[in-house]
N, C-alpha and C positions, 0 to 999 in steps of 0.2 A: 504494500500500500504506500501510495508514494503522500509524504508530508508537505500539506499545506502552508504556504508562506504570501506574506501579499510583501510587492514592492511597488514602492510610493511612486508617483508621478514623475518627480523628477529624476528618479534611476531610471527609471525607465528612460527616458526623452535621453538623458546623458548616457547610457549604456548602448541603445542604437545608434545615436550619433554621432559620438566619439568614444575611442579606445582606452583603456582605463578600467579602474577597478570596476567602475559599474557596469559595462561589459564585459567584464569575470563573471561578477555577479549573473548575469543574463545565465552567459554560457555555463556555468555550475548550474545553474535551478536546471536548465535544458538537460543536461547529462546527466546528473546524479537522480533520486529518488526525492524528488519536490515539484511540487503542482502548484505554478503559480495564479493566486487565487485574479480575478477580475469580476466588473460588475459594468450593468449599463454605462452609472455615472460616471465611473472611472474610464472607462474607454472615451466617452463623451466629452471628459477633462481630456485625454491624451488628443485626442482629434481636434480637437479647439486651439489648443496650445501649438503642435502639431504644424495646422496649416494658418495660424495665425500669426503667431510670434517668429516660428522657424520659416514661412512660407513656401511649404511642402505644397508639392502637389499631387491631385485626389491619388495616385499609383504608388507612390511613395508614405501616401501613410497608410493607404490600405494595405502595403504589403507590412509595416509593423502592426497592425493591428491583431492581419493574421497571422500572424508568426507567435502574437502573443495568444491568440486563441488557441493557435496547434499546440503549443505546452501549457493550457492554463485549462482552468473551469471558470465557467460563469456561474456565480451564484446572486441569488435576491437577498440585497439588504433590508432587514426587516429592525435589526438595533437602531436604538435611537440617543446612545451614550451621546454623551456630548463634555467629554474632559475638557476639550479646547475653544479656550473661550477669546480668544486672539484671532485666532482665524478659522471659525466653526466649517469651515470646509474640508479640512485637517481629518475632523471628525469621521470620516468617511469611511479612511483605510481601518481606524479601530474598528470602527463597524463591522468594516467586510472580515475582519479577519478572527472578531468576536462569531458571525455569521458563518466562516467559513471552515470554523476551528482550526485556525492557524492560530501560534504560540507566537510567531516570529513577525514583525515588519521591518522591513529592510526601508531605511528613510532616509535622506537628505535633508530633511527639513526643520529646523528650528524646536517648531514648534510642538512637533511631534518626539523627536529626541529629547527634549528635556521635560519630556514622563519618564522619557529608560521604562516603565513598565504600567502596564493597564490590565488591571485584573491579573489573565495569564500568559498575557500578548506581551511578550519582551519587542522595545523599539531599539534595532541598531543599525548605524552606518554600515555601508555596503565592506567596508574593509573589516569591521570588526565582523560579523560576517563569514568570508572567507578565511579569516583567522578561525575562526570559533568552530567551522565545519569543515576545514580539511580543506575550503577550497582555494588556495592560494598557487599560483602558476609560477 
């Protein structure tokens, strides 16, 4: 059974686009025995960001999208936690990954790393990460 993990938006956006630990990261959830978790909104956020910010075009993020569908699950978020109170959009991945029983979120984000922990959902940088599980190149 392969272990649940959600990674945050921004590893994501930064692991496809450039070279680097968060493109370890990718490549470790894809090979080892981890399912990374996904939901509408978060794809929604990744496409937005995606073809607005980066100015991707429609080929170019449908192919990360599906890439993240062929190693992930889609599941409904149904939690309604809300620890982060700075930027409640934050709130999301705890969700999903409260939703998806995932232990782990892999983040870049502020606001999310300085919980380090939510309930049973440990939040860490993509480096600590592949320290903590072996996946380090």
């Amino acid at each position: 059974m392969k272990v649940p993990v959600v990674i945050d938006t921004n590893i994501l956006i930064s692991g496809y686009l450039w070279k680097g630990t968060p493109r370890k990261v990718i490549r470790f959830a894809r090979s080892k025995n981890y399912e990374l978790l996904y939901c509408t909104e978060s794809m929604t956020e990744l496409v937005r960001i995606l073809s607005g910010k980066f100015h991707m075009d429609a080929w170019e993020v449908i192919r990360i999208v599906s890439d993240i569908k062929g190693i992930g699950r889609n599941i409904a978020v149904v939690s309604q936690e809300s620890p982060i109170s700075e930027d409640p959009t934050d709130n999301l991945f705890i969700n999903m990954a409260i939703d998806g029983a995932a232990r782990i979120i892999i983040s870049g984000d502020s606001h999310l790393l300085k919980l380090k922990r939510y309930k049973e959902v440990e939040i860490i940088k993509a480096a600590e990460f592949l320290n903590k599980f072996g996946g380090k190149e």
